[in-house]
Structures are given as C-alpha cells and as structure tokens.
C-alpha positions as CSV (number, residue, x, y, z in Angstrom):
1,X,0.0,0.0,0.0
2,X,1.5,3.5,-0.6
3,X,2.3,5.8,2.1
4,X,2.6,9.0,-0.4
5,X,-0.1,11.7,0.5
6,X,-3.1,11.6,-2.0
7,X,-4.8,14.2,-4.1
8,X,-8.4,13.8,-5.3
9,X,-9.0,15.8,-8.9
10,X,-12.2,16.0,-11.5
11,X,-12.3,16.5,-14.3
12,X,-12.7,19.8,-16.3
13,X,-14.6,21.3,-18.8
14,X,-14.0,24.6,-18.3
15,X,-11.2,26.1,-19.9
16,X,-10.0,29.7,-21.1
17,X,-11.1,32.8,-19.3
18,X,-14.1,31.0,-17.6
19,X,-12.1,29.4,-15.0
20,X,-12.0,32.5,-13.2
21,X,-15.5,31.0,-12.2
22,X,-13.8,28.1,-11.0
23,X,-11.3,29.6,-8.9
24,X,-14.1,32.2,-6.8
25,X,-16.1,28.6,-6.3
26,X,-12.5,27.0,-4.5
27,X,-11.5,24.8,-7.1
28,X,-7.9,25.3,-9.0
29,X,-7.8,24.8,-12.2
30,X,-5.1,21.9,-13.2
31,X,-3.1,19.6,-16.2
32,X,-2.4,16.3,-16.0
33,X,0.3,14.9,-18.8
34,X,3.1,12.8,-19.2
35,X,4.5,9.3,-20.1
36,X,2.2,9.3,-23.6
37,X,-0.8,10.2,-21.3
38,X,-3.1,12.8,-23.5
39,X,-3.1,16.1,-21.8
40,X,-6.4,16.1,-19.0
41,X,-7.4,19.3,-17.8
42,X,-8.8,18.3,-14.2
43,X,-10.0,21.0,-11.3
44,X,-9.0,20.2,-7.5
45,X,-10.0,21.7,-4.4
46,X,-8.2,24.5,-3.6
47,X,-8.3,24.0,0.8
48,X,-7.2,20.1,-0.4
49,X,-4.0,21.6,-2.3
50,X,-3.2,24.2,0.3
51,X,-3.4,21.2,3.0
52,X,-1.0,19.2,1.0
53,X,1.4,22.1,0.1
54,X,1.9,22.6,4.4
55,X,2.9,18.8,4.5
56,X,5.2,18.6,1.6
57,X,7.9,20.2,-0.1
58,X,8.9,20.8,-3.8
59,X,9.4,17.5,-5.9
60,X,7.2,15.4,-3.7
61,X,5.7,12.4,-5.1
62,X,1.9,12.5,-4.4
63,X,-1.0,9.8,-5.8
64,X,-3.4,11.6,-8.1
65,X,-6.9,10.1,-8.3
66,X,-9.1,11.6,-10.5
67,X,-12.7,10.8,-10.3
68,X,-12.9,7.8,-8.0
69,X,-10.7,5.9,-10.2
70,X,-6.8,4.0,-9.6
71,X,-4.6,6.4,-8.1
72,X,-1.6,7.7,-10.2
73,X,1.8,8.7,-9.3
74,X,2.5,12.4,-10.1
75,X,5.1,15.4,-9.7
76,X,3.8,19.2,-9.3
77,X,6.3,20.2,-12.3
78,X,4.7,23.7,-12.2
79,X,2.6,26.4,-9.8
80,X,1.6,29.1,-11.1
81,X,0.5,31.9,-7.8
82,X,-1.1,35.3,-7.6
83,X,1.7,37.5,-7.3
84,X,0.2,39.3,-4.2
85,X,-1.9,36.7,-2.5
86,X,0.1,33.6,-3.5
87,X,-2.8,31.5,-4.1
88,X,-2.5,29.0,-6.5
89,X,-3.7,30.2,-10.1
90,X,-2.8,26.5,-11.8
91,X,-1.1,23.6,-11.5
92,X,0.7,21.4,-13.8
93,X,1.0,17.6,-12.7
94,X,3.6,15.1,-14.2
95,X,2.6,11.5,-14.5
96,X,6.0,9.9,-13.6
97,X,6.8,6.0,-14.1
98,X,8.4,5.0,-11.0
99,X,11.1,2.6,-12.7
100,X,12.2,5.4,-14.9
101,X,14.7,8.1,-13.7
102,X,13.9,11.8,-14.4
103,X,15.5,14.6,-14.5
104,X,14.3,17.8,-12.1
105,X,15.5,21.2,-10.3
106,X,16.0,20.4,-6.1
107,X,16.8,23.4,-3.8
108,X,20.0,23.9,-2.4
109,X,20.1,24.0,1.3
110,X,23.1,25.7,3.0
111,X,23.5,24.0,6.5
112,X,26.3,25.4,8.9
113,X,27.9,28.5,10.4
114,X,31.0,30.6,8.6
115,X,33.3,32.0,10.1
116,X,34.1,35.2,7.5
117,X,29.8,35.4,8.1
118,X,30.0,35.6,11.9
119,X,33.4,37.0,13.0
120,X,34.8,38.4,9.8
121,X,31.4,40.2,9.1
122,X,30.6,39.2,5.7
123,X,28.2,38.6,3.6
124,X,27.1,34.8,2.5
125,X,26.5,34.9,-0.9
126,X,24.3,31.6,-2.5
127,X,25.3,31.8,-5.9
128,X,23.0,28.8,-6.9
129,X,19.6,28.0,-5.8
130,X,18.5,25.0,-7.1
131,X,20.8,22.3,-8.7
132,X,19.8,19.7,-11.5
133,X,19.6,15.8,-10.7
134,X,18.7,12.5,-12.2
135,X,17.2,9.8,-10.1
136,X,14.1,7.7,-10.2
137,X,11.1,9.3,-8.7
138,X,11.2,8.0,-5.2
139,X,14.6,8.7,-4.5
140,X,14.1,12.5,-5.5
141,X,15.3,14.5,-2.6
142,X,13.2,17.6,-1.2
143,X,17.1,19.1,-0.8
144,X,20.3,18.6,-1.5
145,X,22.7,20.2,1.9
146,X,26.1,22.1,1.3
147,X,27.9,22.7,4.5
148,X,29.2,26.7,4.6
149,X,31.9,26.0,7.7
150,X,34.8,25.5,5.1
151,X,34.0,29.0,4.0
152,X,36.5,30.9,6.8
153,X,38.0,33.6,4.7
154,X,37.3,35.6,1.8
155,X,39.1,33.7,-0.8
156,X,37.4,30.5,-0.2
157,X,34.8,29.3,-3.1
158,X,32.2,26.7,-2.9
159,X,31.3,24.5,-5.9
160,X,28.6,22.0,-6.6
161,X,31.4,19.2,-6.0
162,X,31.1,20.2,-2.3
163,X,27.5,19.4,-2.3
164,X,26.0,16.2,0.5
165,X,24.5,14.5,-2.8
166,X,22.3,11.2,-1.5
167,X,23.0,7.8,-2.5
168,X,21.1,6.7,-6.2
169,X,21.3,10.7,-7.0
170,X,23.3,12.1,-9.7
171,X,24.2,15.3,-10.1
172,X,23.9,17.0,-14.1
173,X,24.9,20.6,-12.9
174,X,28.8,21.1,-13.8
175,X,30.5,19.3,-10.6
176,X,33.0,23.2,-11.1
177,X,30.0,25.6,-11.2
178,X,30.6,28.3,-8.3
179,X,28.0,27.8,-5.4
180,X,29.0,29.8,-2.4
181,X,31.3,32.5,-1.1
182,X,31.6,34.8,1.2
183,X,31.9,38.9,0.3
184,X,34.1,41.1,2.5
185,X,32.0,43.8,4.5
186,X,32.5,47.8,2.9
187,X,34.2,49.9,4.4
188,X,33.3,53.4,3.8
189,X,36.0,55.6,3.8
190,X,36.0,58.9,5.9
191,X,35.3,62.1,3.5
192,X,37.9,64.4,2.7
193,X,38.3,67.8,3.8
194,X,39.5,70.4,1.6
195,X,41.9,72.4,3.1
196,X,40.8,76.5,3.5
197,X,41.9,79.1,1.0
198,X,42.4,82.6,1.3
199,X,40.6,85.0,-1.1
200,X,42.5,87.0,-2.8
201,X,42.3,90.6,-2.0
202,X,40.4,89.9,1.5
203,X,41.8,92.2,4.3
204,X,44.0,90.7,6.9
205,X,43.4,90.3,9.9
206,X,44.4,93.3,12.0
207,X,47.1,93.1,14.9
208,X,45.8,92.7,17.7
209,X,44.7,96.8,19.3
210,X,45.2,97.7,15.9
211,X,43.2,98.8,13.2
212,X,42.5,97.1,9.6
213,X,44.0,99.5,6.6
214,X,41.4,100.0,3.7
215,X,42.0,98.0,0.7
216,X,43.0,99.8,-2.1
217,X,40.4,100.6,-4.8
C-alpha cells in the first residue's frame, strides 16, 4: 500500500477565461500529462491543495486520483501563484513512471555556520539555488545540503562538488560551477576635507589693538 499523500482531482470542462468562475467557487484549475498520457485538464480543491502544500515540499511524489478511479503517481512540475496573495492560479502535474529516472531542479540547502559570516562580518553569498539531478522518482530529494563552515576567509569558493549528494542521485549541474562565497563587508571611507583658502584681496586680519587698513580701490 502507498504511504505518499493523496490528491483527489475532477475533471474539467471549463477552460479559457471562464475558469476564473472556478477559482471564486474554491476549485484550482489543473493539467495532468506525461509518459504518452493525453493532456487532462482536471480542477481540484483549492483548501485540499493548500493542505497538502503545508505537509510537503517541492518535488514530492503525491498519488493523483481523479474521479474515483486508480490512483496515479505524479510530480507538481509547475505552480503558477497570484503575485500578491500567492494563491494557486494553476497547476501542472507530471505522470512519472516509477522505474524510470527523471530529471528535475532540487533546492539547495546551506546548513552550517562561517566563520568570514560571523566574525569576519561578511556577507554569504548563495550563488545557486536549485541544482539539477537524475534519479528515479522515489529517490528525489526535497534538498540537497552544502555545508558553509569551510568558507572561513574571503578567498574561499564553494562549488557544486562540495554538495552532501544522497546515494542513487546524480548530479547533471557542472560538478566546477561556483556555489558559495563569502563577500568582505565595505568599508566606507571617511570624507575628505578640503583644506581652506584665502581669497584673494580679503583684508587681513588686524594686529591685535590695531586697526584694519582699507584695501585699495
């Protein structure tokens, strides 16, 4: 029996601008394709897709079962979300085949403490945020962990080799791409002050009990 979390779809007939309709009535509008499967346009509660959004994280494999029938094995390979709100617009599922490996973005976690961050006052710079991978669906982790502690100076780059990559995962991005460093903190430097110059024909100063002469016209 499968322990992945399960997702209940129906499906659609609406299409175009008319599943705006949809979307006021709680329902997101959503495609289901992949593995020669015809493109179904389907509609799933939106509170049922929030729910299941809390519990997992990006790449998760879910079961897909759409209108009472077999339950399917499926990515999210796309959300689209309201800019403001971040509701779900639409969602894109992928039917996977679970003896098949596939290829897909994971996040790039960066686990530890550096010491150029915390005592040398830099700034930690995460050149990459998502790596590519090939493994079979059930092996797809929700992360793959680089450890910043090796970062202790400024001159110190991190590269995807450095990346914690789990057993049965291979790694696609160049094993050389840059992935982390740390950038020195500014320093401002202190304004100059230009030094004071006389104007020419200004009266000096008199001495002191004395009285200025008038300058001549």
């Amino acid at each position: 029996m499968s322990t992945r979390p399960e997702l209940t779809a129906q499906r659609r007939e609406i299409t175009g601008k008319a599943v705006a309709g949809l979307r006021r009535a709680g329902h997101v509008p959503a495609v289901l394709y992949g593995h020669g499967h015809p493109s179904q346009a389907l509609q799933i509660d939106a509170r049922a897709l929030d729910e299941l959004r809390r519990r997992t994280g990006r790449n998760a494999l879910l079961d897909l079962r759409v209108d009472g029938g077999s339950a399917q094995p499926v990515m999210i390979h796309a959300l689209q979300e309201h800019p403001v709100t971040r509701r779900p617009l639409h969602v894109d599922f992928y039917l996977v085949k679970m003896t098949e490996e596939m290829t897909v973005e994971v996040p790039v976690a960066y686990v530890g403490e550096s010491v150029a961050v915390e005592k040398g006052g830099g700034t930690l710079l995460r050149l990459l945020d998502t790596v590519r991978v090939r493994t079979l669906p059930a092996d797809v982790p929700s992360s793959i962990e680089v450890d910043i502690s090796p970062l202790e100076t400024f001159d110190i780059l991190l590269h995807v080799s450095d990346l914690r990559v789990p057993e049965r995962v291979t790694i696609l991005t160049d094993a050389h791409e840059p992935l982390a460093r740390v950038q020195p903190p500014r320093i401002e430097e202190a304004p100059t002050v230009a030094p004071t110059e006389e104007v020419e024909g200004a009266p000096e100063a008199p001495a002191e009990g004395g009285e200025a002469e008038p300058a001549e016209e």
